[in-house]
C-alpha positions in Angstrom: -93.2 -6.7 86.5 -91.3 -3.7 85.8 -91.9 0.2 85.5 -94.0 0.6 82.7 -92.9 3.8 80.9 -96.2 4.4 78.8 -98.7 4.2 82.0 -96.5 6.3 83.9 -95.9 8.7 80.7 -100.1 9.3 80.4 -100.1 9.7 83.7 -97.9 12.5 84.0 -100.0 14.0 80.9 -103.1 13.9 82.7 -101.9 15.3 86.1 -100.2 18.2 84.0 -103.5 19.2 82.1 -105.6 18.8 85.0 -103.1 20.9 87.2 -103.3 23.6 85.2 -107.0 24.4 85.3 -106.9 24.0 89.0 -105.9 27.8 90.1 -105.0 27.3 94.0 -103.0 23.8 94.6 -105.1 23.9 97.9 -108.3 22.2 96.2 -110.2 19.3 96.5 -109.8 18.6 92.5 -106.1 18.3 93.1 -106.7 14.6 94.5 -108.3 13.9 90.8 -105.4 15.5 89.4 -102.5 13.7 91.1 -104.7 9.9 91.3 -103.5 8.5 88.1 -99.9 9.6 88.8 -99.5 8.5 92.6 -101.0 5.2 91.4 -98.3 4.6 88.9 -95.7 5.8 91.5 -96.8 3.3 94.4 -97.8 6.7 96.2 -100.1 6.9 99.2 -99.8 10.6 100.4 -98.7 13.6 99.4 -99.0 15.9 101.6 -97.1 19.9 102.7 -96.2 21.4 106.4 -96.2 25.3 106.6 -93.8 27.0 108.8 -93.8 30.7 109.8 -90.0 31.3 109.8 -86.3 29.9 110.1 -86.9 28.5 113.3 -89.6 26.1 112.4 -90.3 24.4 115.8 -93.3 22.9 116.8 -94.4 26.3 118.4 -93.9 27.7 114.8 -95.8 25.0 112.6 -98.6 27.2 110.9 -100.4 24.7 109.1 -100.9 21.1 106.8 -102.4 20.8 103.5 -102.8 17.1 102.5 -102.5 17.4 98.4 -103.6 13.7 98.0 -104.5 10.6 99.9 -105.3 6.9 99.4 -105.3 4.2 101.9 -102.5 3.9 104.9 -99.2 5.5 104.3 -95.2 5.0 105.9 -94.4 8.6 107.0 -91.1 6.8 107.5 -90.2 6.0 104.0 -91.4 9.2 102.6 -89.5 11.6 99.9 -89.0 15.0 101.3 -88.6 18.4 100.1 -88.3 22.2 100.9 -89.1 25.3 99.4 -88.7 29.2 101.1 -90.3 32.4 99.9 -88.8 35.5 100.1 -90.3 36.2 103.8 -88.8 33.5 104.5 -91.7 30.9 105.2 -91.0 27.2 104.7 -92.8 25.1 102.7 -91.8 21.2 103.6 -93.4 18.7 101.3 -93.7 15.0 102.0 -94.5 12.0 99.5 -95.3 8.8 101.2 -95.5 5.2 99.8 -98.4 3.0 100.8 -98.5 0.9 104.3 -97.4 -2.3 102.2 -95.7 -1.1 99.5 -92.1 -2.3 99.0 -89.8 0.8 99.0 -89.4 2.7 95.5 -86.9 1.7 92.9 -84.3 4.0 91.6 -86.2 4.8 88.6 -89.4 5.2 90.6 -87.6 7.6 92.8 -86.6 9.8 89.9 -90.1 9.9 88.5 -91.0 10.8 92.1 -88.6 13.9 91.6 -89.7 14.8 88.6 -93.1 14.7 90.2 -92.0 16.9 92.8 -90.3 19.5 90.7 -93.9 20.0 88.6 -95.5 20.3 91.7 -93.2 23.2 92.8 -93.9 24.5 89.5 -97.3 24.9 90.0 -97.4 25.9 93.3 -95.1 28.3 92.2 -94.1 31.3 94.6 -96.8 33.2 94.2 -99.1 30.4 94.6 -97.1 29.4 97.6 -97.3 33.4 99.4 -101.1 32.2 98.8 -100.8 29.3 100.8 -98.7 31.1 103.4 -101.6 33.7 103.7 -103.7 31.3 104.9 -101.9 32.4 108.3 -104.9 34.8 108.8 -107.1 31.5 109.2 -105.1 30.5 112.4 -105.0 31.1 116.2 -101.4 32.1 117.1 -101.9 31.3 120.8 -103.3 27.6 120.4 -101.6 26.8 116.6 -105.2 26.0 115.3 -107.9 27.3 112.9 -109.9 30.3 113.5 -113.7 31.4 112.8 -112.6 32.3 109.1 -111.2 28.8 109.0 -114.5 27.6 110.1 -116.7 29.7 107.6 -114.4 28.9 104.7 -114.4 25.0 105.3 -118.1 24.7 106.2 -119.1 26.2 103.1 -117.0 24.4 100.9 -118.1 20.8 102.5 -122.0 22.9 101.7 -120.9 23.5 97.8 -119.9 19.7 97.9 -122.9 18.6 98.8 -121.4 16.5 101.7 -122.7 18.7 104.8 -125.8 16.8 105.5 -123.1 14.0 107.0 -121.8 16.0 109.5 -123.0 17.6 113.0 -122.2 20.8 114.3 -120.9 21.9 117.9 -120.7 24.9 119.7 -118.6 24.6 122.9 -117.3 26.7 125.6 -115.5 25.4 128.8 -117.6 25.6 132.2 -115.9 28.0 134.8 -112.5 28.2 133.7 -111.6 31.5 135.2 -111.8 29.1 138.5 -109.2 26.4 137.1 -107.6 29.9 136.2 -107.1 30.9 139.6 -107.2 27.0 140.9 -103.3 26.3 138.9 -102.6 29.8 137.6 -102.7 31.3 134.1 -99.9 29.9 132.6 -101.0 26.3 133.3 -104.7 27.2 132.8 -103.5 27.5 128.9 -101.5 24.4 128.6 -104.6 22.6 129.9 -106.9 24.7 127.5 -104.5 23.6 124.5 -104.5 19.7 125.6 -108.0 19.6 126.0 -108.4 20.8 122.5 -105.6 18.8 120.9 -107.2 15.4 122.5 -110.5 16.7 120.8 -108.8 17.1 117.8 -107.3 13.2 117.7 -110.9 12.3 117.9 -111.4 14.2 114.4 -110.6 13.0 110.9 -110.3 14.2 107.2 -112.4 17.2 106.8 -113.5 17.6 110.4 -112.2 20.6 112.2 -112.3 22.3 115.5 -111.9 26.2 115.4 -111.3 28.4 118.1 -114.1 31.3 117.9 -112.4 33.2 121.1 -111.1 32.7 124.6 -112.4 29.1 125.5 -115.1 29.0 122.9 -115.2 26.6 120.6 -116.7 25.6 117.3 -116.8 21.9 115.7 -118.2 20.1 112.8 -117.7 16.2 112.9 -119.5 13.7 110.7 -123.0 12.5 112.8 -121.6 9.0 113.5 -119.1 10.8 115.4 -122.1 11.6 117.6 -121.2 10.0 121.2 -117.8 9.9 120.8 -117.6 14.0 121.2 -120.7 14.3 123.4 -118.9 12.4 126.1 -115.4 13.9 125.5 -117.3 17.2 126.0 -119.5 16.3 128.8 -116.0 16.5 130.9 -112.6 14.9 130.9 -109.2 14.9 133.0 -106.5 16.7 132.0 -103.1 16.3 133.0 -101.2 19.6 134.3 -98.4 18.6 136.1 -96.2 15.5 134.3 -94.0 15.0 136.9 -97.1 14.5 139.7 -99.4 13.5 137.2 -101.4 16.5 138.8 -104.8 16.9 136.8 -107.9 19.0 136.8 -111.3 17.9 135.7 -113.0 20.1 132.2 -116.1 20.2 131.7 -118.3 22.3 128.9 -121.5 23.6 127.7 -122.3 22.8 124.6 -125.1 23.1 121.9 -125.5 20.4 119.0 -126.8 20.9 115.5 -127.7 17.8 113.4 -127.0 19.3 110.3 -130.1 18.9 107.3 -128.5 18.1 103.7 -130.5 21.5 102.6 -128.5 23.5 104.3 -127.5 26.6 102.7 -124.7 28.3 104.4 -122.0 28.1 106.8 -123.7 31.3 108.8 -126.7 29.1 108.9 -125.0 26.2 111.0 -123.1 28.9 113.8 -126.5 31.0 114.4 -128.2 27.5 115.2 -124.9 26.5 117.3 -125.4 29.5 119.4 -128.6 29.0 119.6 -128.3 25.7 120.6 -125.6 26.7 123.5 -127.6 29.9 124.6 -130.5 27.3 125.4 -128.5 25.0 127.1 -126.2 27.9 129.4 -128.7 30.5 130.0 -132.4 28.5 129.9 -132.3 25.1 130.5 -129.3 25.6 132.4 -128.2 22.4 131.4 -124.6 20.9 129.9 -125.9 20.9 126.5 -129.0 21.4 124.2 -129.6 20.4 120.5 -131.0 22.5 118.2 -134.8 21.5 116.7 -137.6 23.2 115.5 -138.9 24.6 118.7 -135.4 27.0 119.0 -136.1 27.8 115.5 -139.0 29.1 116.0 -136.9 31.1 119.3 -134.5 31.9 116.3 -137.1 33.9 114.6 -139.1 35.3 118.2 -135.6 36.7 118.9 -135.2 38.7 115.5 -138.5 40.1 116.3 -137.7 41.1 119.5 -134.5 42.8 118.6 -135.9 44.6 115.8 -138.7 46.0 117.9 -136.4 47.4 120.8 -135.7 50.6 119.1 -139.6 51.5 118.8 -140.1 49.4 122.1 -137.5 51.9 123.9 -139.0 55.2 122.6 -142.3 54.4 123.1 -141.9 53.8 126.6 -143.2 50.3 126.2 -141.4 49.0 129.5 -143.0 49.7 132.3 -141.0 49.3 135.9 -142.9 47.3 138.5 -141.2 47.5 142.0 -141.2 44.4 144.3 -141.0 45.3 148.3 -138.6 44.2 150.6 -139.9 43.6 153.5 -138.4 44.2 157.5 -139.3 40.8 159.4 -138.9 42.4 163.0 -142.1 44.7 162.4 -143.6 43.7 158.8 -142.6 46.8 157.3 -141.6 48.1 153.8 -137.8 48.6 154.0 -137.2 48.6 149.9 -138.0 47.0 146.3 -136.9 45.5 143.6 -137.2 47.3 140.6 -138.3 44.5 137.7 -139.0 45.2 133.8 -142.7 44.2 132.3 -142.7 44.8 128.6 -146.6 45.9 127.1 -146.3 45.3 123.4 -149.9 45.5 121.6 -151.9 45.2 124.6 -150.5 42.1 125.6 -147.6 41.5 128.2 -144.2 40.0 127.6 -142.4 37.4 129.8 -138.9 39.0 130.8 -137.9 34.9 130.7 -138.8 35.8 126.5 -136.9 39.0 126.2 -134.3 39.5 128.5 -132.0 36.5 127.4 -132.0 37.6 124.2 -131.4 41.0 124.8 -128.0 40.2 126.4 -127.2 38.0 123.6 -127.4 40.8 121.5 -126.2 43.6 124.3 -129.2 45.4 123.9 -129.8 45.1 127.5 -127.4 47.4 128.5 -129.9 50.0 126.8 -132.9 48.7 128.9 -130.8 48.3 131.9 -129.9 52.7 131.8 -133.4 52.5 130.7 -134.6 50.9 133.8 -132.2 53.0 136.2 -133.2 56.2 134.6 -137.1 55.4 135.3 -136.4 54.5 138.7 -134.7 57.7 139.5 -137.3 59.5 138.1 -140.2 58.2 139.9 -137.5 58.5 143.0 -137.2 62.0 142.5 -141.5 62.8 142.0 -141.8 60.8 145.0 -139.2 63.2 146.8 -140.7 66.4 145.4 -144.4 65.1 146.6 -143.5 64.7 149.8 -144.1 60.8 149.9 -142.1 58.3 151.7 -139.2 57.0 150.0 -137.3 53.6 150.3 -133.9 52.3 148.6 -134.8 50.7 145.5 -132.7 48.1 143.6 -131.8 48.0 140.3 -130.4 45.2 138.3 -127.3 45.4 136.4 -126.8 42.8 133.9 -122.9 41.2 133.6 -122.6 42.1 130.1 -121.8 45.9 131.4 -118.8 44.3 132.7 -116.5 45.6 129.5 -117.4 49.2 129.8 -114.5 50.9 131.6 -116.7 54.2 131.6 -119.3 52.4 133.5 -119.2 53.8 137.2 -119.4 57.2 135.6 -122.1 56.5 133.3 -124.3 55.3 136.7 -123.6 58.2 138.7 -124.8 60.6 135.5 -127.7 59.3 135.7 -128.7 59.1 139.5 -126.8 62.4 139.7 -129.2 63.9 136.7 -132.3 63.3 138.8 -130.3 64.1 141.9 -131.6 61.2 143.3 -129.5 61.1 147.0 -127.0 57.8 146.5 -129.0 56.3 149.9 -132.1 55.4 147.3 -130.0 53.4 144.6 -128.8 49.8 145.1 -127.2 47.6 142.0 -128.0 44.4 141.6 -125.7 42.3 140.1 -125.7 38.3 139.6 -123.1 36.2 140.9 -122.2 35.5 137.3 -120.4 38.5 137.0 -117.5 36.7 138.5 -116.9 35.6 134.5 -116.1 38.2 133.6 -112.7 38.7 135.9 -112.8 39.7 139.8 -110.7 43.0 139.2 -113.2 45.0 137.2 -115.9 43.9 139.2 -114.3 45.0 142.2 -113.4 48.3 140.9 -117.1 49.3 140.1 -118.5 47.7 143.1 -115.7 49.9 145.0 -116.6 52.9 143.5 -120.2 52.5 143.8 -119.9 52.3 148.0 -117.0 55.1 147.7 -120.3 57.5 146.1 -122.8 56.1 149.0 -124.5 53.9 146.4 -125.3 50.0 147.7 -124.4 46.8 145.8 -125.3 43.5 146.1 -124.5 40.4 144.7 -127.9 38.7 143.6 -128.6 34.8 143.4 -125.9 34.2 145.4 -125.1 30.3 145.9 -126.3 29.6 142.4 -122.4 30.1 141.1 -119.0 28.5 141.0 -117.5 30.7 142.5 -119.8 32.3 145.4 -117.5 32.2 148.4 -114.5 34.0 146.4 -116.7 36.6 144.9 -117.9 37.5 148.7 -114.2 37.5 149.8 -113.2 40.1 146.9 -115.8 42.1 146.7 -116.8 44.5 149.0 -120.5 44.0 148.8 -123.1 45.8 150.9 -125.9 43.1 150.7 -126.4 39.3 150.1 -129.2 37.8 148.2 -129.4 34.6 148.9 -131.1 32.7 146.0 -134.3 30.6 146.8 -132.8 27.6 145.9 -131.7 27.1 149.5 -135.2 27.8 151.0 -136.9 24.5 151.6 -140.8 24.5 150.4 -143.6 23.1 151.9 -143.0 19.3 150.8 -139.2 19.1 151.1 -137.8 18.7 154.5 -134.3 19.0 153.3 -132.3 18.7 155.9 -129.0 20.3 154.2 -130.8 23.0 152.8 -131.7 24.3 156.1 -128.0 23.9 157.9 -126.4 25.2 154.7 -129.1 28.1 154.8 -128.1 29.0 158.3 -124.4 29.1 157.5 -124.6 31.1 154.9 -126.4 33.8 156.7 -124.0 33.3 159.6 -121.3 33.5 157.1 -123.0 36.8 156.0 -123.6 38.9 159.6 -120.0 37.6 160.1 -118.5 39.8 157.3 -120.9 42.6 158.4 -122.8 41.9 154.7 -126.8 42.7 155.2 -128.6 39.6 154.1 -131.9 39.3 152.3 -133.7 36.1 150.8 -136.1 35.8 147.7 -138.4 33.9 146.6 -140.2 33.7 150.2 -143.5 32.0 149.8 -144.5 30.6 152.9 -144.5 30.7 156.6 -142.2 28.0 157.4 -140.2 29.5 155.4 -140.4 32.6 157.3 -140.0 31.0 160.5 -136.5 29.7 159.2 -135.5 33.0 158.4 -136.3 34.3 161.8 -135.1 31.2 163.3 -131.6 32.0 161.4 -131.7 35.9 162.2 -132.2 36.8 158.8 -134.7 39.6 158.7 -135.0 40.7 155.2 -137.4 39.0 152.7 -139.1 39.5 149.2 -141.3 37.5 147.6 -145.1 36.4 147.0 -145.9 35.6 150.5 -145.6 39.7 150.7 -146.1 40.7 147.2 -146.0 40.1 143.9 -144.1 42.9 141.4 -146.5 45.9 141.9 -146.8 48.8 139.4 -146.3 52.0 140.0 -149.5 53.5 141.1 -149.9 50.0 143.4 -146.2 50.3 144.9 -146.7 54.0 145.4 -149.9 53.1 148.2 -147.8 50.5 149.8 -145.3 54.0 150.6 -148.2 56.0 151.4 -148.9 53.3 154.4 -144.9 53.9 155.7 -146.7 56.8 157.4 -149.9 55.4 158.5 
């Protein structure tokens, strides 16, 4: 049967009236437009590759917009095209025939040319600068969509009605500043980029993975999809090195959302993501969490918390309770802990409520100065009444890690109160190590250069716990509880790793101190292991002020 003029003749008609009510050529109605036409033409795909300049290597390809698509195509066989702009982009367009399709006649291919030609036309060049803008939706360093991308796609699929098929993901990878250092920088990004490619090949039409920043990641996939990401994510080898087939294993935290079809916004589906993945990294410390009703409810406990801080703050609603540090050799009281209790309307709140929220939002760098400044001052009435006076630790959440004025900022404060350095300790978790070695040891160095202690708190509870002691000149070890044994677990490899640690400790000539000490077996071990410095309930709990301040009055007695 042979071309039939009149078919393809309405066809043309159709596309060119609905084409010119469609004002960007990058449109979901442009599929409706072009579906009469391809279908007359024998045409599976038409589809457009944007190029950033002249030299349009892979490293340079900016983008793909698929114009139309039905059914398995021959990229082999296709009709190809290019247009320029002034800046010199590239526009490359490609029209496929179907899997099965015998190839195109010469009259088909002139229709196909003509085809092309209106298409130009209506892309037009200032259409096409349009197109090319899109730049500003992509990550220059991995060549994929950004968070605008994200934003802009997920409400779209919203205003389609189409988003109650999909799933969201938030993901980030799981101590990559240690593959980092483990291969080196260079290849630390080529693996970054393959692991992200490989999650892309498991994605489809209208799926997407952004980049939100660094390695963190943002993904929405249609829910039968499910499994097939959640063990992709859950970790997966990556090849480094081609010519050894050297590879290093990724792994991620992640959070899930199973999208509902009332859902309203694109801004709707990342706050639940990140709630999702807060739960998962920093509470359930787990490799991933979904998102349900009960981190909802955290969604709105969180709000509230934030939006109370200011009044929270100037009311003086945190309180400091100190917990002692106690000397094994003689029982005595050698130091505290300074901990946070927040009294809000009679009733106390958890810091496991407050505090992970509050370096979600950064707010705890203002309780943190908040908490220093309180501890200097009941430092410096305890100095001026004569009482007895012991170095108090104060924790320092990692989050302070991007202010360059840090250091200084500390010393203002203990120097304000002129609080000597001897009484002031920072505590800072082992996580810190995130947030690069360098600035960490630049602060910790210039704390101990001013006479002011630091130690590294939870330690063994990281990655990375035996590099972070080796760059950081540390005054004190915490050792995290985790490695104490309790009273029905005769763990044998707690107690040997326990011992080495604290060997590993006196060796460096780093005082060690353990929390979390609850009973007397526990004690004995200490003792057993020369460790002499303890905190927890077997002493006492976090006392307040006027309760801690007897315990000094007995230094005496």
């Amino acid at each position: 049967m042979g071309f039939n003029v009149e078919e393809y003749a309405q066809a043309l008609d159709k596309f060119i009236i609905y084409m010119e009510k469609i004002p960007d050529i990058i449109n979901p109605d442009t599929q409706v437009a072009m579906d009469s036409l391809c279908r007359v033409l024998r045409i599976a795909r038409v589809e457009a590759d944007f190029y950033e300049n002249l030299g349009y290597e892979e490293d340079k390809w900016a983008g793909r917009a698929v114009f139309y698509h039905n059914g398995e195509c021959d990229p082999k066989r296709s009709i190809v095209c290019e247009e320029w702009t002034e800046e010199g982009n590239l526009m490359r367009y490609a029209i496929s025939p179907g899997q099965e399709e015998p190839d195109w006649d010469e009259t088909e291919r002139e229709k196909i040319q003509v085809f092309l030609k209106a298409l130009l036309t209506f892309n037009g060049r200032t259409r096409m600068q349009q197109v090319v803008q899109r730049l500003n939706f992509r990550d220059q360093e991995l060549g994929m969509y950004n968070m605008a991308w994200f934003m802009k796609s997920a409400n779209q699929i919203i205003s389609q009605r189409e988003i109650g098929q999909y799933a969201g993901c938030q993901f980030n990878m799981r101590h990559f500043s240690v593959i980092n250092q483990q291969i080196g920088r260079e290849r630390g990004s080529r693996v970054l980029g393959k692991f992200i490619r490989q999650f892309q090949e498991l994605l489809s039409d209208k799926e997407l993975v952004c980049r939100i920043s660094g390695d963190n990641f943002i993904s929405l996939f249609r829910k039968n999809k499910l499994n097939l990401v959640m063990n992709y994510l859950r970790g997966s080898g990556i090849v480094y090195d081609e010519k050894e087939g050297k590879r290093v294993w990724v792994t991620t935290n992640a959070g899930y959302y199973m999208i509902p079809s009332n859902c309203d916004s694109a801004a709707t589906i990342v706050e639940c993501l990140g709630v999702a993945i807060n739960m998962a990294r920093n509470v359930r410390k787990t490799d991933y969490a979904f998102f349900d009703a009960e981190l909802m409810q955290g969604i709105r406990i969180g709000k509230m918390i934030e939006a109370n801080m200011p009044e929270a703050l100037e009311k003086e609603e945190f309180h400091v309770y100190y917990q002692p540090k106690i000397q094994l050799k003689d029982y005595h009281l050698v130091g505290a802990e300074a901990l946070c209790r927040w009294f809000r309307n009679g009733k106390v709140v958890a810091p496991g409520e407050f505090i992970p929220i509050l370096e979600k939002s950064k707010l705890i760098c203002k309780l943190d100065f908040y908490m220093l400044e309180h501890v200097c001052r009941d430092i410096r009435r305890w100095l001026d009444e004569g009482k007895e006076v012991v170095k108090v630790s104060v924790n320092l959440s990692r989050v302070h890690m991007g202010d360059m004025d840090l250091l200084d900022n500390i010393l203002a404060v203990v120097d304000k109160y002129q609080v000597p350095h001897e009484y002031i300790e920072i505590e800072l978790t082992e996580t810190g190590t995130d947030v690069g070695v360098e600035h960490l040891r630049t602060l910790v160095s210039g704390l101990r250069s001013q006479g002011i202690s630091t130690s590294v708190d939870d330690f063994g509870t990281g990655y990375s716990s035996m590099n972070l002691i080796r760059e950081i000149p540390w005054n004190v070890l915490k050792i995290d509880k985790s490695f104490l044994p309790d009273k029905s677990d005769d763990d044998r490899q707690k107690r040997v790793m326990f011992r080495h640690l604290v060997a590993l400790a006196q060796d460096m000539d780093i005082e060690c101190i353990v929390e979390g000490v609850e009973n007397v077996d526990q004690i004995k071990l200490l003792k057993e292991s020369s460790c002499y410095l303890a905190q927890g309930f077997y002493f006492d709990r976090p006392l307040a002020v006027t309760e801690f301040e007897k315990k000094l009055a007995e230094i005496r007695s």
